[in-house]
Structure formats: C-alpha cells, structure tokens
N, C-alpha and C positions, 0 to 999 in steps of 0.2 A: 275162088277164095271165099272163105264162108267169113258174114260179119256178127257183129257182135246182136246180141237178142236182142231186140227191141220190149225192155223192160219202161212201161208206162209208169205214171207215178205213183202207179197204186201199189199196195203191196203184195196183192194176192193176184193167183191165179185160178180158174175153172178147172176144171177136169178138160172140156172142151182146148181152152187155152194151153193145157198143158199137150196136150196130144197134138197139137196145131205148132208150138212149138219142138218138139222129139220130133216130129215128122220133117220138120226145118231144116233142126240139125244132120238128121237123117241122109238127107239130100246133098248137105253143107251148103244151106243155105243159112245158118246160124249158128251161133257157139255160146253155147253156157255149159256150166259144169252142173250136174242135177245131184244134188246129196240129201242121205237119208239119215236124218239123222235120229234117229230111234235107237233105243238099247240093243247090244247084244242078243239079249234074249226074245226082241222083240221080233227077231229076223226071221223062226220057224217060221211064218206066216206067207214068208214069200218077200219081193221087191220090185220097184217100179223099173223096168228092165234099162238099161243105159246109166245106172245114179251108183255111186261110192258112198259107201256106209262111211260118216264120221260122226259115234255117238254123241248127243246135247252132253254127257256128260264128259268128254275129252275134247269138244269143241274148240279148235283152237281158229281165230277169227283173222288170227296174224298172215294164214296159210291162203285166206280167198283171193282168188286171184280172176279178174274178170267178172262177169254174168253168171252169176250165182241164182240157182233155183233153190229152197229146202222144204222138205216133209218132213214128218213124224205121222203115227199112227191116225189121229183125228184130225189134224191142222190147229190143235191149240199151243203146243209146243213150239212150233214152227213160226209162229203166228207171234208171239213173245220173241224170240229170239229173230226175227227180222225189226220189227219195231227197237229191239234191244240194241242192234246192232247200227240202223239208220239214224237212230239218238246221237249214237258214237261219232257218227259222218261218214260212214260206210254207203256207196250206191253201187246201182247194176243187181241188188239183192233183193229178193220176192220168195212169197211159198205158194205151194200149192193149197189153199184153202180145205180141201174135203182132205186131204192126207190119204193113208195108203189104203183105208177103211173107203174109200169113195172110190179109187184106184177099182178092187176087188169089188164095188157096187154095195156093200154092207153099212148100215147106218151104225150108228156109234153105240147101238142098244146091242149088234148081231145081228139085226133080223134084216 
C-alpha cells in the first residue's frame, strides 16, 4: 500500500526531489497526483511523463485531492499559485521549483 508523499514544509521541490519522488510512486511507495499546469499551447514542448495537464487558467483548487505536486514552464507560476493556495489553508501541496524548462535541462533564457 503506497502512502501519502512526504511533503516537508517547504514549498518547493529540486529536480533531484522530484525524480526521488516519481521513482516512489513508481514502486508505490507514494502517492501524489503531479499536474501541469501550463497553457494549452504550452504542451508542444512535451511533459513531465506521469502529471495531468490542469491549465493555471481553468484551475480549479475545489478538485485537489490528496498530495499535490505542480509545474508550469519556469516555476514562477507554479510558485504563486502554491503560496496562493497555502494562504487559503490548503496542504500536502508543493512545485516543482525549476519547472518543465529544468525537467528538459534548458535555462529560462533557451540555452
């Protein structure tokens, strides 16, 4: 029986962290739900393989349920909308810091 992520009180996650955790769930050694939340059109680019697209802008927050991971493209969106949502009294919820631009090894510049 896999338990729930061991979300510490920070709000963000590594790259490292992140793959430490996916490898967790993997196993079922843990359980969050991983969403991406990026535009429609920000999908060409690819995704972080295991996560459900729910765009920042149809976000609905009523729907999380459990250990909650999110991204967006750089982690600044993501990054906002966790603080937004722990304001609320929302927990179990964190991002992944570098976003899916860190995911693919690319700095926020492209290069």
């Amino acid at each position: 029986m896999s338990a729930p992520l061991d979300i510490e009180s920070g709000d963000t996650l590594s790259r490292t962290q992140l793959i430490d955790a996916l490898q967790a769930r993997a196993r079922g050694d843990a359980r969050f739900t991983l969403i991406d939340i990026r535009e429609e059109y920000e999908l060409f680019h690819g995704f972080i393989p295991g996560a459900i697209h729910r765009p920042l802008s149809t976000f609905d927050a009523d729907l999380l349920a459990g250990d909650v991971i999110v991204y967006c493209q750089s982690g600044v969106r993501s990054g906002h909308l966790v603080r937004e949502l722990k304001a609320q009294g929302f927990i179990g919820i964190t991002h992944y810091a570098g976003g899916y631009l860190d995911w693919v090894g690319e700095t926020a510049s492209g290069t």
